[in-house]
MIDO-146843 format. One line per field, with one value per residue (C-alpha): residue number from 0; y, z, x. Coordinates in steps of 0.1 Angstrom, whole numbers, plus 5000, padded with zeros to 4 digits. Layout:
seq <- (NUM ...)
v <- (Y ...)
w <- (Z ...)
u <- (X ...)
// end
This chain:
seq <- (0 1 2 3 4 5 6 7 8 9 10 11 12 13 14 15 16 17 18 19 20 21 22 23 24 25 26 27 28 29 30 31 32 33 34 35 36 37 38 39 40 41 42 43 44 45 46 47 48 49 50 51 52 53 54 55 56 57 58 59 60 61 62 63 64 65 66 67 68 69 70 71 72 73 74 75 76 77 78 79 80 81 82 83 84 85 86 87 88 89 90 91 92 93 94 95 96 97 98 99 100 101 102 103 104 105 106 107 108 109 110 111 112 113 114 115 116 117 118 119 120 121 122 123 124 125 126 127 128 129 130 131 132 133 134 135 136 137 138 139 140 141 142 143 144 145 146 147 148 149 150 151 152 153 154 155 156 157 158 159 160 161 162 163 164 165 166 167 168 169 170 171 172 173 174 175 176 177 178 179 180 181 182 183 184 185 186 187 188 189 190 191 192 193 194 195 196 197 198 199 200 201 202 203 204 205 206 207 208 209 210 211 212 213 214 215 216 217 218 219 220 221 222 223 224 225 226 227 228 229 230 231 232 233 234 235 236 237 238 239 240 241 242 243 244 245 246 247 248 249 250 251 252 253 254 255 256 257 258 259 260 261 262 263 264 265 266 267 268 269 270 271 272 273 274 275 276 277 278 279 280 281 282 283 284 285 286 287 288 289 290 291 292 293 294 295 296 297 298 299 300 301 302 303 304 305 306 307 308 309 310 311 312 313 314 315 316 317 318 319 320 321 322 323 324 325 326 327 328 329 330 331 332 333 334 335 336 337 338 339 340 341 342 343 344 345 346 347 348 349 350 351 352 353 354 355 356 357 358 359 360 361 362 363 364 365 366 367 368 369 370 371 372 373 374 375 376 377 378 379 380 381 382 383 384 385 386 387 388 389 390 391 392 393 394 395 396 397 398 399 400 401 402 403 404 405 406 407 408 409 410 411 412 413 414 415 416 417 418 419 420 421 422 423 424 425 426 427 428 429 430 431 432 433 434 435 436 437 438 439 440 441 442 443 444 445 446 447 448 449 450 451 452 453 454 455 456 457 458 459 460 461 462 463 464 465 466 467 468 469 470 471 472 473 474 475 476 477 478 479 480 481 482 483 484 485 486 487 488 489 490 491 492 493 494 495 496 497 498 499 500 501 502 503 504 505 506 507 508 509 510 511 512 513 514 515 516 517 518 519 520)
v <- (5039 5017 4991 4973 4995 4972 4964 4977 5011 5012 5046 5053 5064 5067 5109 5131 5160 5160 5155 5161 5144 5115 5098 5058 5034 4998 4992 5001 4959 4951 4973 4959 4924 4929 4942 4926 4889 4867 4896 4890 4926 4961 4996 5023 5058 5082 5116 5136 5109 5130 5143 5111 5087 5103 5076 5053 5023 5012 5008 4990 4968 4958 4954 4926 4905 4912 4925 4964 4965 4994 5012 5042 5064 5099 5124 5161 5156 5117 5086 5053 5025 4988 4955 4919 4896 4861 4832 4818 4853 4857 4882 4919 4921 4950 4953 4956 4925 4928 4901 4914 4922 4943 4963 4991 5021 5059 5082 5121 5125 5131 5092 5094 5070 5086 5059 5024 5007 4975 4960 4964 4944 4945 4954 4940 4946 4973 4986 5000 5033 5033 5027 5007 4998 4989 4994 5003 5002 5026 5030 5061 5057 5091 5126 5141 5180 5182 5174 5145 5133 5100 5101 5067 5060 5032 5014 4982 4952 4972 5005 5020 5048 5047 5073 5090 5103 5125 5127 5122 5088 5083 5102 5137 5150 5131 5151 5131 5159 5144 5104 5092 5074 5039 5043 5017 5036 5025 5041 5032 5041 5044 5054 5069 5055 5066 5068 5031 5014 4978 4949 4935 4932 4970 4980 5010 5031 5047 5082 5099 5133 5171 5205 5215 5184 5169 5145 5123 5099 5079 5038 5029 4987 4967 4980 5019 5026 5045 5027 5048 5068 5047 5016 4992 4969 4947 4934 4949 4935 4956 4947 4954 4990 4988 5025 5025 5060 5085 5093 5126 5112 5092 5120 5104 5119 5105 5094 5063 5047 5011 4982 4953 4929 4924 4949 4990 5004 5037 5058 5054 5077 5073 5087 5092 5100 5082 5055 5030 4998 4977 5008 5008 5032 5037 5032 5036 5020 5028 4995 4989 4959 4961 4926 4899 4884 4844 4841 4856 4882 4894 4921 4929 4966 4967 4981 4979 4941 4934 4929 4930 4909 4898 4918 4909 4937 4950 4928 4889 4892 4903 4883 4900 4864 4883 4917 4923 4944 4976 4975 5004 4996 5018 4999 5011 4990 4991 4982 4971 4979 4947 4947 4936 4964 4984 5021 5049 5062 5041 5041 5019 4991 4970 4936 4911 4876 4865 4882 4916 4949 4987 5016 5039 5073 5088 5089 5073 5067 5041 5059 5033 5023 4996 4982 4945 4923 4889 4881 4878 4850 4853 4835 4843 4841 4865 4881 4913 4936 4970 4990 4970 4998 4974 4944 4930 4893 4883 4894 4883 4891 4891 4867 4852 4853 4883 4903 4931 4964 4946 4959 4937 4943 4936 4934 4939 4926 4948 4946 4973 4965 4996 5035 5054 5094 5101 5093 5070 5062 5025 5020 4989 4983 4956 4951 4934 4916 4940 4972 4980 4994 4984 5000 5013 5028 5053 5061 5063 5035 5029 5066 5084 5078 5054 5074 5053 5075 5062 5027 5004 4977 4945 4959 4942 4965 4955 4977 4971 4990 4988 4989 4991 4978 4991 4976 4975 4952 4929 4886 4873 4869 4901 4903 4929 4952 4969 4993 5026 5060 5089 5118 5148 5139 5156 5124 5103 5078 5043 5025 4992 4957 4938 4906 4882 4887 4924 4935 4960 4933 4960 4991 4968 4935 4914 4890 4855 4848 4859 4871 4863 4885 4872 4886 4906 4895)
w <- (4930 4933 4958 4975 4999 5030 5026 5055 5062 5085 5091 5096 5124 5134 5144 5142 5131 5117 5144 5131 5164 5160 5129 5120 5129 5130 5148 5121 5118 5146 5131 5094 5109 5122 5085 5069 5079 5058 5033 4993 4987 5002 4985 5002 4997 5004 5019 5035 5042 5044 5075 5094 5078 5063 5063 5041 5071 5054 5016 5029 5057 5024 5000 5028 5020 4988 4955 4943 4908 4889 4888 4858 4884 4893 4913 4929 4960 4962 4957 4951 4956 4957 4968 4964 4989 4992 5002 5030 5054 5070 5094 5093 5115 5140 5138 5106 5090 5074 5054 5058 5095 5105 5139 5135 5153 5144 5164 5162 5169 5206 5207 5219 5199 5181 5156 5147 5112 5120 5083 5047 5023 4989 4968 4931 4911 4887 4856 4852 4834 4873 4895 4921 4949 4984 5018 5048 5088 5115 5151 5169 5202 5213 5208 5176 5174 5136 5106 5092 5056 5043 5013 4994 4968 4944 4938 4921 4937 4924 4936 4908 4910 4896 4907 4943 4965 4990 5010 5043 5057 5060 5045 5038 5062 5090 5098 5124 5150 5150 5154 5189 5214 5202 5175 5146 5109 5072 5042 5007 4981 4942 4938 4899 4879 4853 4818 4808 4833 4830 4848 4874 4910 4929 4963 4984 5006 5035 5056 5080 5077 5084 5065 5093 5093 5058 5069 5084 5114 5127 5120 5157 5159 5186 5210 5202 5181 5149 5118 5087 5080 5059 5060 5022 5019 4992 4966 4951 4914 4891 4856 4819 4807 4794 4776 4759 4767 4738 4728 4744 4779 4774 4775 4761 4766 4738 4710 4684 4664 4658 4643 4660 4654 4669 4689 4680 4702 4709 4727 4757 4789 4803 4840 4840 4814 4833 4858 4869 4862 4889 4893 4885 4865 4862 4823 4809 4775 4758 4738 4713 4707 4671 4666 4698 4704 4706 4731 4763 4751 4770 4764 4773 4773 4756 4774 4749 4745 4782 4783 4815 4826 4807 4816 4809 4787 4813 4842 4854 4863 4828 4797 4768 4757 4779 4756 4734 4701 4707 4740 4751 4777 4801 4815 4841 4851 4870 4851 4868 4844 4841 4867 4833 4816 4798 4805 4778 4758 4741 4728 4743 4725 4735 4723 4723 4732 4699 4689 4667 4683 4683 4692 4718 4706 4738 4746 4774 4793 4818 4848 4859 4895 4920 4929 4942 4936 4942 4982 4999 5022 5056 5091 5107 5087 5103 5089 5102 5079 5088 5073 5047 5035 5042 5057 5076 5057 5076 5096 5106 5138 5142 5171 5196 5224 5231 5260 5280 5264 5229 5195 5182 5143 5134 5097 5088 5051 5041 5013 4999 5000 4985 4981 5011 5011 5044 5050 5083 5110 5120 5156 5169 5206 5229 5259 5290 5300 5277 5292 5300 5266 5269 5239 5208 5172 5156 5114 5085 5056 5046 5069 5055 5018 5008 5024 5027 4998 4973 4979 4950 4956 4954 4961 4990 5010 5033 5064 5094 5128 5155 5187 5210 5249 5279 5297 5331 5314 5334 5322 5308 5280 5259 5229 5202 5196 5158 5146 5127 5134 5116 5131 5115 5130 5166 5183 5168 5156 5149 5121 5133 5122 5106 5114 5086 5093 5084 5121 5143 5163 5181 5169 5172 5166 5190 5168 5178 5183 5216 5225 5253 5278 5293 5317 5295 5325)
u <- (4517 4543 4532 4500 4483 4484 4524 4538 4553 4591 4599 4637 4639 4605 4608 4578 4602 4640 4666 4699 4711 4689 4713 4708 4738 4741 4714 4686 4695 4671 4640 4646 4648 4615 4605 4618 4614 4597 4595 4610 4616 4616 4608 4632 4621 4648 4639 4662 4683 4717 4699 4687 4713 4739 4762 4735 4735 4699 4712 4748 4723 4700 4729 4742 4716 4697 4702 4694 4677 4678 4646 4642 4625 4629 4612 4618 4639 4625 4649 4628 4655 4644 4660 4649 4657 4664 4636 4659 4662 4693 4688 4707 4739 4739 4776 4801 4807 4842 4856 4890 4895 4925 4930 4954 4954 4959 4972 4988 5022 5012 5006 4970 4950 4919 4906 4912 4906 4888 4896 4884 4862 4858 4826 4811 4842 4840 4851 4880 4872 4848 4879 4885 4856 4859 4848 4867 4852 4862 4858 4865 4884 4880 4859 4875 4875 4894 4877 4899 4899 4915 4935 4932 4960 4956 4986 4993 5020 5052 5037 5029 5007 4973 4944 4935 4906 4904 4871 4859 4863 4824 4794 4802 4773 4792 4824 4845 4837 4799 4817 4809 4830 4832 4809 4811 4813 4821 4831 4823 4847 4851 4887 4892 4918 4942 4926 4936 4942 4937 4915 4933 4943 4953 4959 4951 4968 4951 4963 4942 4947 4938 4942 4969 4986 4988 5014 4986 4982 5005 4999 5013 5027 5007 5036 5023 5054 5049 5058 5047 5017 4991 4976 4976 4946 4939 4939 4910 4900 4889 4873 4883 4870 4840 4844 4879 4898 4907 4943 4941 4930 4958 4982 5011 5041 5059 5037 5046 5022 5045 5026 5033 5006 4980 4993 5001 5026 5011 5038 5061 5071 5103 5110 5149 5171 5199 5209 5235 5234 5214 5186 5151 5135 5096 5088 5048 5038 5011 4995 4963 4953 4940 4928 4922 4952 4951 4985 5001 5026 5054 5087 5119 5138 5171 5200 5224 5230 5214 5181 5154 5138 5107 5073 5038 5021 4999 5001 5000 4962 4952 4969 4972 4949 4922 4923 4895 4901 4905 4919 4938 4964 4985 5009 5035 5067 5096 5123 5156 5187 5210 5238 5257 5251 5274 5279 5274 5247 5223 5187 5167 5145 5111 5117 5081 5080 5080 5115 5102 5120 5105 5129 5123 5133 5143 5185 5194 5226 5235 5267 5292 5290 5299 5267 5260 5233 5250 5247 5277 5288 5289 5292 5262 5226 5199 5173 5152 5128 5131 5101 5098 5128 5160 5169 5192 5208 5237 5268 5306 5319 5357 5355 5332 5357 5377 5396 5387 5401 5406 5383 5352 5342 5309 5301 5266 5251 5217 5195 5179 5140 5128 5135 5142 5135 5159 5189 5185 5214 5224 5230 5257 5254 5272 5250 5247 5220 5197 5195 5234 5254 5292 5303 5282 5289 5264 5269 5261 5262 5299 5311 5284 5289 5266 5235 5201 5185 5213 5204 5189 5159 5180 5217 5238 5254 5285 5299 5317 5318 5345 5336 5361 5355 5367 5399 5373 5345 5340 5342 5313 5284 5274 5251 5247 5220 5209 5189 5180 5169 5160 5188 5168 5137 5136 5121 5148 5120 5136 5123 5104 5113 5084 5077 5059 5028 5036 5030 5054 5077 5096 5126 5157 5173 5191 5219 5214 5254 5270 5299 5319 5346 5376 5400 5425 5452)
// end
């Protein structure tokens, strides 16, 4: 009906019967390059295609090169899809074609490694009331017998939360226990988002995962050691709405309804009641934009007479100058109280660009505390990420050049990079000539009172270990090892220190300064 009669016919794959084990891969690229070439089009009629390609190789090899129109067509059991292609025909690629590659390997606890992620690419933006699209490629290093899932969380660059998916990693007629050794596979995602989110750039984190173990895979560095459980791609863009949510898909928790022109402060969520000065607290607006606004709008929260730091109203990569009327914003922050602050009780106040305030009606009270958020000097500048959790600034040692028998201090400055959930141990070693420990100091932060889940992103923390050497140590150079570990996990995993490039670079730091031994005679 649809075409000429003497077009030609490519059956995929070309069975007499249904094989369930006889599934299309990568290489259906060498049968539609002999199709297809010199061809401006293709008709694909899809019949029982979560059987013999359940996994959709033929729509993602066509979508690579041409463009799918959208046909009004519809018949029992029968998908008609068709693509136009270009005049210049580039053939089909019989192997993924990422345009972000990334090797990382997953593994159980066990340490065997099952699959790798080879990297991640992102599709035709959509909207945001769609979610956020993007492809991910995996190879499977090993027969799998569970039935993994990945769990993809959509995040934006402060790690703000913002919609999920749980689903198998590839089509959902391809279980990992049918993936081959060393087969190639994709999957295509469309991750929902929260009811107004806005257009801009998010990220996604990846977990491999089963129903018995929810925890997920390990994400092993390239020396096999485990740093973390998921993988974060991106960014992925995602357009402005083009279907504006309701007030109750909104679910504001606290609802205003302050004019603030052109914008209407809808309502607020606030996630703590309390804090000390120098913590961050996750804060949501709710905004409307009633008419288009003609400038780039910012606010600050009121602590009393501090204010934050300024805040776009949704984010840097959509301008309140790129809101149309009647946009309807979430927007989720984290907002740093000012180190400055005063303590007490207070209600807390949104203050625009432009200088007009609106009152929060929700008490609040900032606790005194000690916190530091102005480095420290020191002798020695180092620096050494450790899980992107905390890292290490600089140190003081109490001398280079000491006796046998006699105490070194080491003083260690940290910043917090981000919250911590355990309460991780710092090792101090002096060793010789790498392997050898002299002398060594195991605690916790400040003798255990400072623990690593009461640290705040940006706070400087001090603290100094004694380590006292034997009176037999013998003359000559030392250097000193660092490091964390988790004491309540029964491997004692040590958190990895990241190098730039975001890669594993090994479970310990070596500090560049020496030290030397002399004869205590």
């Amino acid at each position: 009906y649809y075409t000429a009669a003497n077009d030609p016919e490519l059956r995929l794959p070309d069975d007499a019967t249904l094989n369930t084990e006889h599934v299309l891969n990568y290489s259906a690229a060498n049968d539609l390059n002999r199709a297809l070439a010199g061809k401006h089009g293709a008709w694909l009629v899809e019949w029982q295609d979560e059987v013999v390609d359940p996994n959709g190789f033929v729509p993602l090899l066509l979508s690579t090169r041409g463009a799918e129109e959208k046909l009004d067509a519809a018949f029992w059991q029968i998908k008609l899809r068709h693509w136009t292609l270009p005049e210049k025909f580039t053939p089909f690629a019989a192997k993924p074609e990422i345009a972000n590659p990334r090797e990382v390997n997953l593994a159980p606890k066990n340490g065997e490694k099952k699959f790798k992620l080879l990297g991640w690419s992102a599709n035709n933006p959509t909207s945001a009331d769609q979610g956020a699209t993007f492809t991910l490629y995996w190879n499977t290093l090993d027969t799998v017998n569970d039935d993994y899932n990945v769990a993809l969380r959509i995040v934006d660059a402060q790690g703000n939360f913002w919609g999920k998916l749980d689903r198998r990693p590839s089509g959902y007629n391809y279980p990992t226990t049918r993936w081959k050794r060393g087969e190639n596979l994709f999957g295509e995602y469309t991750v929902p988002l929260l009811p107004g989110a806005s257009a801009g750039e998010y990220f996604a984190t990846v977990t491999l995962f089963t129903a018995s173990d929810q925890t997920g895979l390990d994400v092993l560095a390239p020396n096999g050691a485990p740093i973390g459980k998921n993988v974060k791609v991106g960014p992925i863009h995602v357009l402005p709405a083009e279907k504006q949510p309701s007030l109750v898909d909104l679910k504001i928790q606290h609802s205003l309804s302050t004019a603030l022109a052109p914008f209407t402060l809808l309502g607020y969520a606030v996630g703590r009641e309390k804090a000390s000065t120098g913590e961050t607290i996750p804060v949501t607006l709710f905004w409307r934009a009633d008419d288009k606004p003609n400038a780039d709008y910012s606010f600050q929260i009121l602590f009393g007479d501090k204010s934050s730091a300024a805040l776009p109203l949704a984010n840097a990569n959509f301008p309140t100058s790129q809101w149309r009327a009647g946009e309807m914003v979430r927007a989720q922050y984290n907002v740093q109280i000012p180190p400055a602050a005063s303590a007490g009780d207070m209600a807390l106040k949104i203050k625009l660009s432009d200088g007009r305030i609106a009152d929060l009606l929700q008490p609040f009270a900032i606790e005194k505390t000690d916190r530091v958020f102005i480095e420290p000097p020191a002798q020695f500048k180092q620096e050494a990420n450790f899980n992107n959790y905390l890292a290490l600034v600089d140190y003081d040692l109490s001398a280079t050049q000491i006796k046998a028998s006699d105490t070194l201090t080491v003083t260690l400055n940290w910043k917090a990079l981000g919250k911590m959930d355990n309460p991780y141990t710092i090792f101090v070693h002096i060793i010789y000539k790498v392997s050898k420990v002299i002398a060594k100091k195991d605690a916790q932060q400040l003798n255990g009172t400072r623990a690593t889940p009461t640290w705040v992103e940006g706070e400087y923390l001090l603290d100094s270990f004694a380590l006292a050497l034997k009176p037999d140590t013998a003359p000559g150079d030392y250097q000193i090892e660092i490091g964390w570990y988790n004491a309540s996990d029964p491997t004692f995993a040590r958190l990895q220190v990241i190098d730039a490039n975001g890669n594993g670079a090994g479970d310990h730091v070596i500090l560049n300064q020496k030290i030397t031994v002399i004869s205590s005679q």
